[in-house]
C-alpha positions in Angstrom: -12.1 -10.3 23.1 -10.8 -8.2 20.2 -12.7 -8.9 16.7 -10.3 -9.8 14.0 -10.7 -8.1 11.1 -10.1 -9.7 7.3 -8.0 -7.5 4.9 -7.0 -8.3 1.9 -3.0 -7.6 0.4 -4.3 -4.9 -2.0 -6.2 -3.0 1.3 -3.2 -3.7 3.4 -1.2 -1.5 0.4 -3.4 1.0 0.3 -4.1 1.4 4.1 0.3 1.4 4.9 1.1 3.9 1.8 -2.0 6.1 3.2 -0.4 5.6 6.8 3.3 6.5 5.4 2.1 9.7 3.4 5.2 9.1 1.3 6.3 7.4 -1.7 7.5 3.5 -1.1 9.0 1.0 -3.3 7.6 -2.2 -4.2 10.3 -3.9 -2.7 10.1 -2.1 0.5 6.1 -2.6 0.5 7.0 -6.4 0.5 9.0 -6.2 2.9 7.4 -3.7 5.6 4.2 -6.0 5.3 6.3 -9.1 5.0 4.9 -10.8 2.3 6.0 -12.7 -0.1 7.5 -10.6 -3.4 5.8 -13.3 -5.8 2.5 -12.5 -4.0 2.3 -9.0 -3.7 4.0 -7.5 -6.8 1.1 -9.2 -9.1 -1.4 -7.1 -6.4 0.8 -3.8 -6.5 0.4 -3.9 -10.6 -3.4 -4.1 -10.2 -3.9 -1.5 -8.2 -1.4 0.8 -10.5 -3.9 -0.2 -13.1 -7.1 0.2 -11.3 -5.7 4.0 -10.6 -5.3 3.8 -6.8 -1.5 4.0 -6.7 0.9 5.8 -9.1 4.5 5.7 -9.6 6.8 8.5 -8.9 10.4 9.7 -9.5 13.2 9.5 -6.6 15.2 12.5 -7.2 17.8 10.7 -5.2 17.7 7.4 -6.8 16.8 7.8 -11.3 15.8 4.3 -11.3 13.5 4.0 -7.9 10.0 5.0 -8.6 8.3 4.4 -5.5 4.3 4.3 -5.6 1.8 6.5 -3.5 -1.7 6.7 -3.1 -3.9 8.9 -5.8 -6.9 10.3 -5.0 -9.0 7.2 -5.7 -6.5 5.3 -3.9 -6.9 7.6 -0.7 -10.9 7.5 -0.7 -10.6 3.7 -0.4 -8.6 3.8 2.5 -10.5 6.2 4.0 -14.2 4.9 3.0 -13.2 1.1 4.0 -11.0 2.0 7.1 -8.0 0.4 5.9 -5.2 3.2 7.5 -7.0 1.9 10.5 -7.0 -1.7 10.0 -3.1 -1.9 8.7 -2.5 0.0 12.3 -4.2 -2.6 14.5 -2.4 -5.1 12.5 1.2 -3.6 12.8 0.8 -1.6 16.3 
């Protein structure tokens, strides 16, 4: 029997943004991990303030500015496995 493993919303961010290598939206962060927007948003914001995500510009789209991982962001996923974890969840 497979060992479930507990991750919280902020690790599953972090894991699926280090998985994608490319910048997301909030929106499509909720929706690709279907959670709720009221829930994750609030989580999102704290890790943009903690420094482990960063907003950038969509030279397609002037008002997206879809988040990726910064360097602190990345060490997390990779120190605490969560690329990993967010596959097993999703695969």
């Amino acid at each position: 029997m497979k060992s479930q493993q507990y991750i919280t919303d902020e690790g599953l961010v972090i894991g699926y943004l280090y998985l994608a290598r490319e910048p997301i939206s909030a929106e499509d962060l909720v929706n690709r991990l279907g959670k709720k927007r009221t829930t994750l948003i609030p989580k999102i914001y704290r890790l943009r303030e903690q420094g482990k995500i960063k907003q950038t510009k969509d030279p397609a789209n002037w008002r997206a500015k879809p988040y990726i991982l910064t360097d602190s962001g990345r060490k997390d996923s990779e120190k605490y496995h969560l690329a990993e974890a967010v596959s097993a969840i999703f695969n």
